[in-house]
C-alpha positions as CSV (number, residue, x, y, z in Angstrom):
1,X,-29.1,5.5,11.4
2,X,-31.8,6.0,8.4
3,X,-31.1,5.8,4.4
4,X,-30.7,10.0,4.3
5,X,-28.1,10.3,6.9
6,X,-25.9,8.3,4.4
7,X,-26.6,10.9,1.7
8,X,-24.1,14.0,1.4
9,X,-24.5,17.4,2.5
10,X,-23.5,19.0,-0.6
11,X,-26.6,20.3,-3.0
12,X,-24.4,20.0,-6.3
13,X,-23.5,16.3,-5.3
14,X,-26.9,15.3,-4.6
15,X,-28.2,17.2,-8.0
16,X,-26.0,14.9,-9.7
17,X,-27.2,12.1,-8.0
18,X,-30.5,13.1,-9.0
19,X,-30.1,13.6,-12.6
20,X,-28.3,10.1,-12.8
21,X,-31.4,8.1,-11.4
22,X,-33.3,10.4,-13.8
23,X,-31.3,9.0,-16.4
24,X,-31.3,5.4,-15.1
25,X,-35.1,5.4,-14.8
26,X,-35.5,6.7,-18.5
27,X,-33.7,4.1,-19.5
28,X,-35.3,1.4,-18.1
29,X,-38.7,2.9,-19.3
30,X,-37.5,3.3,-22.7
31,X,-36.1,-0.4,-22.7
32,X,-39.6,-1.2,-21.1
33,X,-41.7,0.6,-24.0
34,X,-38.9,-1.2,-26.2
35,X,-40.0,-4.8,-25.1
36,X,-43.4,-3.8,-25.4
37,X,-43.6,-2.4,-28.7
38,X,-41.2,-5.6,-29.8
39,X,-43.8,-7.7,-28.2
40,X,-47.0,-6.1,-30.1
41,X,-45.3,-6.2,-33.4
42,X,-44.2,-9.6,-33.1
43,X,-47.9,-10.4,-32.1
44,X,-49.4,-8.4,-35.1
45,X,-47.3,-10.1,-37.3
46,X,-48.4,-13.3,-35.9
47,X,-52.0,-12.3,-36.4
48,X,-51.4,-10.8,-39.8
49,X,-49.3,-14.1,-41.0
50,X,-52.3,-16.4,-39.4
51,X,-55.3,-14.5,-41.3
52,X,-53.0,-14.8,-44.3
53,X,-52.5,-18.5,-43.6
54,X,-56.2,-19.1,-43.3
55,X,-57.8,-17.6,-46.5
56,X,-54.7,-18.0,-49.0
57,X,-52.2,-20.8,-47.2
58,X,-52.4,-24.2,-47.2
59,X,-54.8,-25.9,-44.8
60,X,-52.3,-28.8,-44.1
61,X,-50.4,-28.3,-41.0
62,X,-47.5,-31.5,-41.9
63,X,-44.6,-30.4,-40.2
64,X,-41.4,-31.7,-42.2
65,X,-38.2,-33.1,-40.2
66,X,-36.0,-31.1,-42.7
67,X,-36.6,-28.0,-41.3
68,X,-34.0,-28.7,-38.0
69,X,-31.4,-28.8,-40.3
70,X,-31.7,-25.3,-40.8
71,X,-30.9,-24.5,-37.6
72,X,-27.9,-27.2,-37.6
73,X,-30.0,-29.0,-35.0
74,X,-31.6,-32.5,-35.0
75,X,-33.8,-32.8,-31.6
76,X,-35.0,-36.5,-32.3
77,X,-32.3,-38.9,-31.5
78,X,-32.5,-41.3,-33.8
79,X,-30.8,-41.3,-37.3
80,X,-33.2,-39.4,-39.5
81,X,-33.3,-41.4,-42.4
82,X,-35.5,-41.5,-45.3
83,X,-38.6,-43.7,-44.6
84,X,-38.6,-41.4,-41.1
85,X,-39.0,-38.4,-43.5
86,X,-41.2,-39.9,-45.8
87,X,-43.4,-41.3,-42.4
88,X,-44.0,-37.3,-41.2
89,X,-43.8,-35.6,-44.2
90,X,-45.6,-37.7,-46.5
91,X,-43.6,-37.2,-49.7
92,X,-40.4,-39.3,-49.8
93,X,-37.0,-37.6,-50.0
94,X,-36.2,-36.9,-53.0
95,X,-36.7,-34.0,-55.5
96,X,-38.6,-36.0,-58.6
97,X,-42.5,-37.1,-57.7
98,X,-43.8,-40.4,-58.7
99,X,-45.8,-40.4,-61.4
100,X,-49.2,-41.5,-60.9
101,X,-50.8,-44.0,-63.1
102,X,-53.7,-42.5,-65.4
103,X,-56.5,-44.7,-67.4
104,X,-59.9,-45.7,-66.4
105,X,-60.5,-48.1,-63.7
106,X,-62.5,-50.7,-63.9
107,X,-66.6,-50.5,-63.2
108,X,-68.0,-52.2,-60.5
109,X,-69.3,-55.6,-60.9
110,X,-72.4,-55.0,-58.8
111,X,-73.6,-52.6,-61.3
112,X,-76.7,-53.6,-63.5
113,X,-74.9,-54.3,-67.4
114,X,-77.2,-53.4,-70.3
115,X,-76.4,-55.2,-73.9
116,X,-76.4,-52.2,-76.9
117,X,-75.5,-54.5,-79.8
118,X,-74.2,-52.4,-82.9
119,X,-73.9,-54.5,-86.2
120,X,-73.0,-53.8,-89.9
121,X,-75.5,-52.2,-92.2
122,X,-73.9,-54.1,-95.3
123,X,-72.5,-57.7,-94.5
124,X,-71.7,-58.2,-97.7
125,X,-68.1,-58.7,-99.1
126,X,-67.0,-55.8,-100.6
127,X,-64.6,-58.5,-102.6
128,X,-66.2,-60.9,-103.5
129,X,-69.8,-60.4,-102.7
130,X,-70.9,-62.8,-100.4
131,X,-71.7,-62.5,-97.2
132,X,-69.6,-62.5,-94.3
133,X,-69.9,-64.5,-91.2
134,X,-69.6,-63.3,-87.5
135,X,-66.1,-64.1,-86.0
136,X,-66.1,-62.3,-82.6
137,X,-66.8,-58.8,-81.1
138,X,-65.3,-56.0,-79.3
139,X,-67.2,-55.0,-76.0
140,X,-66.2,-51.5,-74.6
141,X,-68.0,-50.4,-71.4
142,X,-69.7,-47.2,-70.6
143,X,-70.8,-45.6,-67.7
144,X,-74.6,-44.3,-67.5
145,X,-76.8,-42.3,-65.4
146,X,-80.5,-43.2,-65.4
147,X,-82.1,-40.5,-62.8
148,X,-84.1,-41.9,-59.4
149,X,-87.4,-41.8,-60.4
150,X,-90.6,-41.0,-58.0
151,X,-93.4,-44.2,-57.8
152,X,-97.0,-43.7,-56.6
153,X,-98.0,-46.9,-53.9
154,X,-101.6,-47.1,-54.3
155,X,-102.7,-48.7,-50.8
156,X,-105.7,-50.7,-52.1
157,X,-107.5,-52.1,-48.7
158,X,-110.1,-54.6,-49.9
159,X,-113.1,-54.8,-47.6
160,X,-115.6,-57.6,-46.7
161,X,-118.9,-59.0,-45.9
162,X,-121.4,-61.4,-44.8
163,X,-123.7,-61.5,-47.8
164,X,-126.3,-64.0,-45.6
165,X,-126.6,-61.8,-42.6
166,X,-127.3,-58.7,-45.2
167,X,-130.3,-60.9,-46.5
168,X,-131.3,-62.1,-43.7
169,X,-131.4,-58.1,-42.5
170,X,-128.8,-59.1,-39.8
171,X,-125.3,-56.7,-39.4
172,X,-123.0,-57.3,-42.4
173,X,-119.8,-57.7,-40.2
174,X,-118.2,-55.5,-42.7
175,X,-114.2,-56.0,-42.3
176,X,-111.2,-53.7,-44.1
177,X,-107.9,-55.3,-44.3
178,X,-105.4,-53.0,-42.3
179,X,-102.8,-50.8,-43.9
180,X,-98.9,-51.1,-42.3
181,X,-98.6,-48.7,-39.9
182,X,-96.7,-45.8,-41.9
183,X,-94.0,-43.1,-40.7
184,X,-96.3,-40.2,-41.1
185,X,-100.2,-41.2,-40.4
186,X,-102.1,-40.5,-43.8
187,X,-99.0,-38.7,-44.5
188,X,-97.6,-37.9,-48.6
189,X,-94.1,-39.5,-48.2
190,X,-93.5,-43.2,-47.9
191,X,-90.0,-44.5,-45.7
192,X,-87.8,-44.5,-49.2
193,X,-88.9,-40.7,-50.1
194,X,-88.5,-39.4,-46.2
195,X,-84.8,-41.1,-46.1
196,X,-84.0,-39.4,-49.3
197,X,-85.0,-36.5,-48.0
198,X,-83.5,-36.1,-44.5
199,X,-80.3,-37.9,-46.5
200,X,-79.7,-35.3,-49.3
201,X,-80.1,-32.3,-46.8
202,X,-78.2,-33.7,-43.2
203,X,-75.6,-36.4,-45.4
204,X,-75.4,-34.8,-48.7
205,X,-75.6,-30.9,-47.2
206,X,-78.1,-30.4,-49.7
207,X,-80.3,-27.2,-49.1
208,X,-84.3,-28.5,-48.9
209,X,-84.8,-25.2,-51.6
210,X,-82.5,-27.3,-54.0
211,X,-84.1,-30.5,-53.7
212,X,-87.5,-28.8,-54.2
213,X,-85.9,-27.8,-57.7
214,X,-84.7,-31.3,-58.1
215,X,-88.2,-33.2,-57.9
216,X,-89.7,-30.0,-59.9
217,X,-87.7,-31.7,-62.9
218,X,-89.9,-34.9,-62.6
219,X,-93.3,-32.7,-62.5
220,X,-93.0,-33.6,-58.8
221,X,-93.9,-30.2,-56.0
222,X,-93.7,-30.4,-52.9
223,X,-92.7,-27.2,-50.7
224,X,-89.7,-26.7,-48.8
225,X,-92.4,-26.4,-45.7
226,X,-93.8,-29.8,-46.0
227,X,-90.5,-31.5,-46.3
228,X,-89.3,-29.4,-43.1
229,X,-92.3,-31.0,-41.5
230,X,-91.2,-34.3,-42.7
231,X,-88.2,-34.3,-41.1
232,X,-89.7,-33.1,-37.5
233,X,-92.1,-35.6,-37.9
234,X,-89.6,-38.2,-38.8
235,X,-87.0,-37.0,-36.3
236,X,-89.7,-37.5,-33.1
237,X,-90.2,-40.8,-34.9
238,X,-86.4,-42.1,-34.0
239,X,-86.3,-40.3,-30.6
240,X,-86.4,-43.7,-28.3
241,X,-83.3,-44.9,-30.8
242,X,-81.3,-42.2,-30.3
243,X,-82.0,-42.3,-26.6
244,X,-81.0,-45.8,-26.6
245,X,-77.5,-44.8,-28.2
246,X,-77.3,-42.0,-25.9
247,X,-77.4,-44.6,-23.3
248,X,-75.1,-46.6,-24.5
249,X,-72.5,-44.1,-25.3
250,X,-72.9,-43.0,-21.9
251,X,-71.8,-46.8,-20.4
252,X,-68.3,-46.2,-22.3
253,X,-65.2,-46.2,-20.5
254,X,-63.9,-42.6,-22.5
255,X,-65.9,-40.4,-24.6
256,X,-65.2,-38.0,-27.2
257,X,-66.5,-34.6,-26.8
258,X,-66.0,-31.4,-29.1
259,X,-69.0,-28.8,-29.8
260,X,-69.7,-26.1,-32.7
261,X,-71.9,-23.2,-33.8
262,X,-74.9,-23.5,-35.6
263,X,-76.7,-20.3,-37.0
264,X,-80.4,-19.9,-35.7
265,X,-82.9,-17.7,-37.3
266,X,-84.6,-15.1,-35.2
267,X,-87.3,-13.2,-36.2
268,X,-87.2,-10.0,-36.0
269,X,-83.0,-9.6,-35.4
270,X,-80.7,-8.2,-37.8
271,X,-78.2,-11.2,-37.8
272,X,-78.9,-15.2,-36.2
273,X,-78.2,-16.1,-33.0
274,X,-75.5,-18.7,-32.4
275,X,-76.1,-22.2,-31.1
276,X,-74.1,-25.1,-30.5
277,X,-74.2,-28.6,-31.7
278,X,-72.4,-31.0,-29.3
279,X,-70.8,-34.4,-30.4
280,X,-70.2,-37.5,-28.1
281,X,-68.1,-40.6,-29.6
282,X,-68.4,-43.4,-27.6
283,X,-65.5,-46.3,-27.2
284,X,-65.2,-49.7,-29.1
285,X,-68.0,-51.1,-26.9
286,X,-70.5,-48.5,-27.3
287,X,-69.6,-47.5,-31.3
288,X,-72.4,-44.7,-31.7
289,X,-71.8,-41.2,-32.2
290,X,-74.5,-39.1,-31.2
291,X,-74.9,-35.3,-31.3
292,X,-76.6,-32.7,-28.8
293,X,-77.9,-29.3,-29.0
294,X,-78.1,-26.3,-26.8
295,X,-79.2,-22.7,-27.1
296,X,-75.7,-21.5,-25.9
297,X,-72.5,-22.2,-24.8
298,X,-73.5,-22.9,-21.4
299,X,-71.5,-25.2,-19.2
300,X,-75.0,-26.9,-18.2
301,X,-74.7,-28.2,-21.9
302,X,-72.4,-30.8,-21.2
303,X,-72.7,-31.0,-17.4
304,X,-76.3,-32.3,-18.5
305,X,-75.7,-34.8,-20.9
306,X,-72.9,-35.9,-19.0
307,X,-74.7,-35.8,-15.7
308,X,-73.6,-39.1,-13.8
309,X,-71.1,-40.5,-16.1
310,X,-67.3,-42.0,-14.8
311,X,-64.6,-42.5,-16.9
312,X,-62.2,-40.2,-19.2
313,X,-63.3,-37.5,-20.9
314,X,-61.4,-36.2,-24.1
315,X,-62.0,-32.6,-25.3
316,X,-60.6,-29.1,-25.7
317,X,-59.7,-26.9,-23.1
318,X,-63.0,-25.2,-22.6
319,X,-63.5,-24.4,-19.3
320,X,-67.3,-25.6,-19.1
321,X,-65.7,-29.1,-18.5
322,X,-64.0,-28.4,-15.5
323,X,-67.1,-28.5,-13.1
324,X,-67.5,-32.1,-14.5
325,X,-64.1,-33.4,-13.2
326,X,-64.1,-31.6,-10.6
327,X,-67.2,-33.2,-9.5
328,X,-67.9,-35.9,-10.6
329,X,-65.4,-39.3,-11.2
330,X,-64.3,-38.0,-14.7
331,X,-60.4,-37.7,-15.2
332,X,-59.6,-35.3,-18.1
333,X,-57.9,-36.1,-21.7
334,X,-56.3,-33.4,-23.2
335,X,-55.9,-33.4,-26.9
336,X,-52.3,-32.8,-28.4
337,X,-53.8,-32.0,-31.8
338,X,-54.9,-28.9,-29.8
339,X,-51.5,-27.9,-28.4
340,X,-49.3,-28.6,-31.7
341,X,-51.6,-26.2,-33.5
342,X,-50.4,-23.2,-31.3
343,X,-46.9,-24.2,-31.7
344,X,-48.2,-24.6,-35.5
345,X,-49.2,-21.4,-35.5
346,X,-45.9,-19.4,-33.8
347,X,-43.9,-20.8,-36.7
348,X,-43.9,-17.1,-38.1
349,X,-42.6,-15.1,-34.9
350,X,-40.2,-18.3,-33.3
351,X,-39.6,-20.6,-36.2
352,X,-36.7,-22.0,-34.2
353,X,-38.9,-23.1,-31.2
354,X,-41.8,-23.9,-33.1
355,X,-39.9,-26.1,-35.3
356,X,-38.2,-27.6,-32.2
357,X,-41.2,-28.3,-30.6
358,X,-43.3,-29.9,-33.3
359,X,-40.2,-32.1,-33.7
360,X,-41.3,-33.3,-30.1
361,X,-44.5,-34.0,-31.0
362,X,-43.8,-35.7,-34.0
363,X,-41.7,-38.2,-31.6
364,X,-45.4,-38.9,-29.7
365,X,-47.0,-39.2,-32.8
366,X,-44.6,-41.9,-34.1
367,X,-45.1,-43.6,-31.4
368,X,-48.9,-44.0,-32.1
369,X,-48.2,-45.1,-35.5
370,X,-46.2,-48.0,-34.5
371,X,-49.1,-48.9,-32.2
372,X,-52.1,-48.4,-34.2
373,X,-53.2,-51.8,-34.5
374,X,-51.6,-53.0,-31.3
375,X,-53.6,-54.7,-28.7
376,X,-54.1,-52.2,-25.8
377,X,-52.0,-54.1,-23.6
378,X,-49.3,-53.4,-26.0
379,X,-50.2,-50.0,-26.5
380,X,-49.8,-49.0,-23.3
381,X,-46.3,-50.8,-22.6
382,X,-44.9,-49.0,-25.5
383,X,-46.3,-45.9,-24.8
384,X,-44.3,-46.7,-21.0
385,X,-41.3,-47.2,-23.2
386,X,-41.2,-44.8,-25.8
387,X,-43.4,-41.7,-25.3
388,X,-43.3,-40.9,-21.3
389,X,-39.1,-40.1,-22.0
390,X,-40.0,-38.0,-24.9
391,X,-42.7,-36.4,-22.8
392,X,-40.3,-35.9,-20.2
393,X,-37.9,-34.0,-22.4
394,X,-40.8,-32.3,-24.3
395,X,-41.5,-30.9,-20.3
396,X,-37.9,-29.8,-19.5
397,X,-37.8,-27.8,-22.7
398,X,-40.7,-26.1,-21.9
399,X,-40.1,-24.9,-18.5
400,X,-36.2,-23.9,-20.1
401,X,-37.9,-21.9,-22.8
402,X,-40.8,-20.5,-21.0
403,X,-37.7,-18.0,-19.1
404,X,-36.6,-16.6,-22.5
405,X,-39.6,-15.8,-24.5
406,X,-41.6,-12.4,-24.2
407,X,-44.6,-12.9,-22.0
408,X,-47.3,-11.8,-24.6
409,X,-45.8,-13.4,-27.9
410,X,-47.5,-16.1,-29.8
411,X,-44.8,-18.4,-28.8
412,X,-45.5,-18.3,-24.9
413,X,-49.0,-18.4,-24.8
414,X,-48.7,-21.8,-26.9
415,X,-45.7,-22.8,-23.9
416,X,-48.5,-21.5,-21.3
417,X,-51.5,-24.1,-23.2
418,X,-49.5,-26.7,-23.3
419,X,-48.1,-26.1,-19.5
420,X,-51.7,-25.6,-18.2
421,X,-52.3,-28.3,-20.0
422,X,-49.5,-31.0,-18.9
423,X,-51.2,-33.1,-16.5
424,X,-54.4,-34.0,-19.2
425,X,-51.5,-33.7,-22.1
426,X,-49.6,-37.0,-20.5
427,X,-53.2,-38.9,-19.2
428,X,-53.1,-41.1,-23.1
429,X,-50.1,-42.5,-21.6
430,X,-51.3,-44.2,-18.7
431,X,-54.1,-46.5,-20.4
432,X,-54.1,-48.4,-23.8
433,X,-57.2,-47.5,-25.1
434,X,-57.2,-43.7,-24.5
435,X,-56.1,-41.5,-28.1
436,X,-52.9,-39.0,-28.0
437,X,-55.9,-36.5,-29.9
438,X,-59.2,-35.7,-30.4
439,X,-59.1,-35.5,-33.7
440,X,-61.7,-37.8,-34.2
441,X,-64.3,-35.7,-32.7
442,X,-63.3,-32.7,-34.8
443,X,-63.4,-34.8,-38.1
444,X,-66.9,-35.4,-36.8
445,X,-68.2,-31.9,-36.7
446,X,-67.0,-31.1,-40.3
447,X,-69.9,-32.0,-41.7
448,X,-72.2,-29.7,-39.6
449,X,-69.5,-26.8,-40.7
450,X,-70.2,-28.5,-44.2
451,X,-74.1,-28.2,-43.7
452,X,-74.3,-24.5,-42.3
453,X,-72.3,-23.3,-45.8
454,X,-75.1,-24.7,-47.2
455,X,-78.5,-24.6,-45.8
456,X,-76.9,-21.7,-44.0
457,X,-79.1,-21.7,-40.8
458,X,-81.9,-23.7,-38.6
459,X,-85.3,-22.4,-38.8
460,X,-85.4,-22.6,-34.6
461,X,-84.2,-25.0,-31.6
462,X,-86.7,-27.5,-32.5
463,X,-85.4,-27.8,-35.5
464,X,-81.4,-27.9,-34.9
465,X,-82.9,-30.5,-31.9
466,X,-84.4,-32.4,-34.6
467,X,-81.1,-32.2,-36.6
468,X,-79.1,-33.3,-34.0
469,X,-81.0,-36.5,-33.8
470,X,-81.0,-37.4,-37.3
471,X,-76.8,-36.8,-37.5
472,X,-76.9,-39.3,-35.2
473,X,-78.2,-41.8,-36.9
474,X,-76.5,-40.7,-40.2
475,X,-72.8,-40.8,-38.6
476,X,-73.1,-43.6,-37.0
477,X,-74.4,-45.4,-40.1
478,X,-71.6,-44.0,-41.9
479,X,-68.9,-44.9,-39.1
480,X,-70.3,-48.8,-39.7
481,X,-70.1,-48.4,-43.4
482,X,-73.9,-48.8,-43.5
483,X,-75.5,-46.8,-46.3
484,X,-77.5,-43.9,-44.5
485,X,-80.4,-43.8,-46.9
486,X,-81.6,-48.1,-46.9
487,X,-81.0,-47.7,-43.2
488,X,-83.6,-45.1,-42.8
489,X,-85.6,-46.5,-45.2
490,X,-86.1,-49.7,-43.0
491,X,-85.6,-48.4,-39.3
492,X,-88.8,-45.5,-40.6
493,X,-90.5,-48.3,-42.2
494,X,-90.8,-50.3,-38.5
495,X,-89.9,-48.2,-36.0
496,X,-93.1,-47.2,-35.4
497,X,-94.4,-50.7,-34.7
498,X,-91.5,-52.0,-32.0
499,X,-91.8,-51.6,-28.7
500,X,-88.7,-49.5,-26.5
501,X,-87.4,-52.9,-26.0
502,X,-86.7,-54.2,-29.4
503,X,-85.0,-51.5,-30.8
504,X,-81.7,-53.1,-29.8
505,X,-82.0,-54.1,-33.5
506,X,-82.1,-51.6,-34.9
507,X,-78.6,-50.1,-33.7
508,X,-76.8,-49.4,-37.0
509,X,-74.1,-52.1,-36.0
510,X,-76.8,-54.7,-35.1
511,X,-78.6,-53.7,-38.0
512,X,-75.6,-54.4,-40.7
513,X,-75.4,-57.7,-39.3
514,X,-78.8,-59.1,-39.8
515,X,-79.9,-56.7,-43.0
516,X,-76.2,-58.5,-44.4
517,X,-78.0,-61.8,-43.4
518,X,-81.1,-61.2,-45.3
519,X,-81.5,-60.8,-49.1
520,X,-82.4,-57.9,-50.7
521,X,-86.1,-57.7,-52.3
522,X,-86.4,-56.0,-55.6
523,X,-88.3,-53.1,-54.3
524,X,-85.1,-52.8,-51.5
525,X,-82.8,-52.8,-54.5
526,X,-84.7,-50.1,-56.6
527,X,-84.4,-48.0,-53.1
528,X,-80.4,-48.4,-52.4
């Protein structure tokens, strides 16, 4: 028996039928188109609301505990008392701010003092006549700039000879004394003026155009060429240095990766091309943070650099990594910065689940405060204790939640990251010294945003190359608290003397330690 000999003989029946899956299937295509249009307004309101956000919101993205209660819900299960809401929101709760405490602090003692001494014209009493006698003073302190000023070294090499062997018509033996070897051979720039230079431009963000302009004020020129030229000359200079970082960043146990865009110039094309400066922290052993370049966003970028490496890798989601733990003995660390944004940035199509969610989060991020400064031992056992049941509900909620919302709103694609996303999401928790984020790396990588607003683009690959070898040193100076521009100063002063295997010292951590040891001369002081 087939599916039409159950159907009735009678034409007007069968019209009917007909006209009523006619019906049916408008309907459902109308509910479709429904669901669909609902779906692209909510998403254009998303975008909208997020363009908004970025050019005239705030750029914090603190997430306040307060904002469950206007849903009647509290999702954390502990009381949610003040300090808790003080903790995550950073402003205590209460409606009154503190009021901060104004005056002038107090000057640094390291600074050089300079005696004015102001006295009376007339010491004379103007009762009596005679003249008065000191009994004290008032001292008052004042703050003053005296500009860096340019010196000229005049290398004097005194030479020698045998006056006998001239007499006696024999060779002289004439000798020079020997110069220091110097950064740039029978170069312009001394150590001190090439460290301010690559300093004020790849530290300071300082456009080479507006330091020219700068040294003009002291009757000092020197093109925007020939500093460029400095820097590639000083940049090759430090190559076996930053080699020997890479190295040792390479030997840690995690690394922090993240990349960006820098603008290149090309010749001839209406707009630059896009590069990519990469950044790699290495771990507590290894504290150097070095930067890479590449033409593109290729995966061979990092599958290069990290090209026989095993351990953990933290980064994005960017799917040039996956060749590296797929092949080689690299386990993956997502970063939950990364996932909270998207939930971040659904707040203005599902405020409910947004706000739930980041709730979740702010749970795992608790946690990491109480363990800051724990040992990693410890930091592991509470992370056992406290974050894997939180991650556990964080997971049930969102394969519950992943059902109900629409498939193309802003809300499940950030359910979708963080799903795709799970097993790296919950590596932190299964050693101590791994971070929830990689927040660290992106902190890092400001600056180059920082630079290219400024100096706008590189002049080539050489250059950004060069660039990228220089930030290394800079950061990693900075991430010692080692003043960038005296540590240039001495590494270019020497560097060009040592051997490959003495440059251990001049590591910026090794070199803290012993410059701390040694006292400053008075030509060092006039140069930090």
């Amino acid at each position: 028996m087939t599916q039409t000999d159950e159907l009735p003989n009678d034409v007007e029946v069968l019209k009917r039928i007909i006209v009523e899956l006619q019906e049916q299937s408008a309907a459902e295509i109308e509910r479709f188109k429904a669901e669909q249009q609902a779906a692209i307004d909510e998403a254009v309101k998303a975008a909208v609301a997020a363009i908004l956000r970025r050019y005239y919101g705030p750029r914090s993205e603190k997430f306040d505990p307060r904002q469950l209660f206007l849903f009647g819900q509290q999702v954390v299960d502990s009381p949610l008392d003040a300090a808790s809401i003080k903790e995550e929101s950073g402003e205590p709760l209460t409606t009154r701010r503190p009021r901060h405490k104004h005056g002038r602090q107090q000057l640094p003692d390291h600074l050089e003092r300079i005696e004015v001494e102001h006295d009376l014209d007339d010491k004379a009493c103007p009762a009596c006549g005679n003249e008065r006698c000191r009994i004290g003073a008032e001292v008052s302190e004042q703050l003053e700039y005296f500009p860096a000023s340019f010196k000229v070294l005049r290398h004097v090499r005194h030479k020698y000879a045998c006056a006998k062997c001239d007499h006696d018509g024999y060779n002289p033996n004439i000798e020079t004394a020997k110069k220091p070897q110097q950064p740039i051979d029978k170069g312009l720039p001394g150590p001190s003026l090439l460290a301010h230079v690559i300093t004020s431009k790849l530290g300071d963000h300082l456009p080479l155009y507006r330091l020219k302009r700068i040294f003009e004020r002291q009757k000092v020129h020197v093109a925007r060429s020939t500093m460029c030229a400095w820097m590639r000359c000083a940049g090759e200079l430090v190559t076996p240095l930053v080699e020997l970082m890479i190295e040792r960043v390479r030997q840690s146990k995690v690394i922090h990766t993240d990349d960006t865009v820098v603008p290149i110039q090309s010749p001839g094309a209406k707009q630059c091309r896009k590069g990519r400066i990469w950044c790699y922290w290495g771990d507590e052993a290894n504290p150097y943070i070095v930067y890479d370049y590449t033409p593109s966003r290729s995966r061979d970028g990092p599958a290069k650099w990290l090209a026989g490496y095993s351990g953990y890798l933290q980064a994005d989601a960017y799917g040039g990594y996956d060749r590296i733990y797929h092949s080689q003995n690299v386990t993956e660390v997502a970063c939950w910065a990364h996932a909270r944004r998207k939930f971040y940035d659904a707040q203005d199509s599902d405020e409910e689940r947004a706000v739930q969610m980041l709730a979740l989060i702010a749970e795992l991020y608790a946690v990491e405060r109480e363990v800051k400064d724990a040992d990693d031992a410890t930091r592991l056992a509470l992370r056992q204790e406290c974050s894997v049941p939180v991650l556990d509900r964080t997971k049930t909620w969102l394969d519950n939640e992943q059902e109900l919302v629409l498939p193309r709103s802003p809300m499940a694609k950030a359910i979708t990251y963080a799903q795709n996303q799970w097993q790296a999401l919950t590596t932190y928790t299964t050693q101590g010294y791994l971070n929830i984020d990689n927040n660290a790396s992106e902190r890092t990588l400001k600056r180059v945003a920082i630079g290219r607003k400024n100096w706008l683009f590189a002049g080539n690959d050489a250059a950004a190359e060069n660039h990228a070898r220089l930030w290394s040193l800079i950061v990693s100076c900075e991430q010692h608290k080692v003043d960038p521009q005296r540590y240039l100063t001495g590494v270019l002063a020497k560097i060009g003397t040592m051997h490959n295997g003495d440059l251990k010292q001049f590591l910026p951590d090794e070199w803290k330690r012993e410059d701390a040891a040694e006292p400053m001369t008075h030509h060092e002081e006039a140069n930090s």
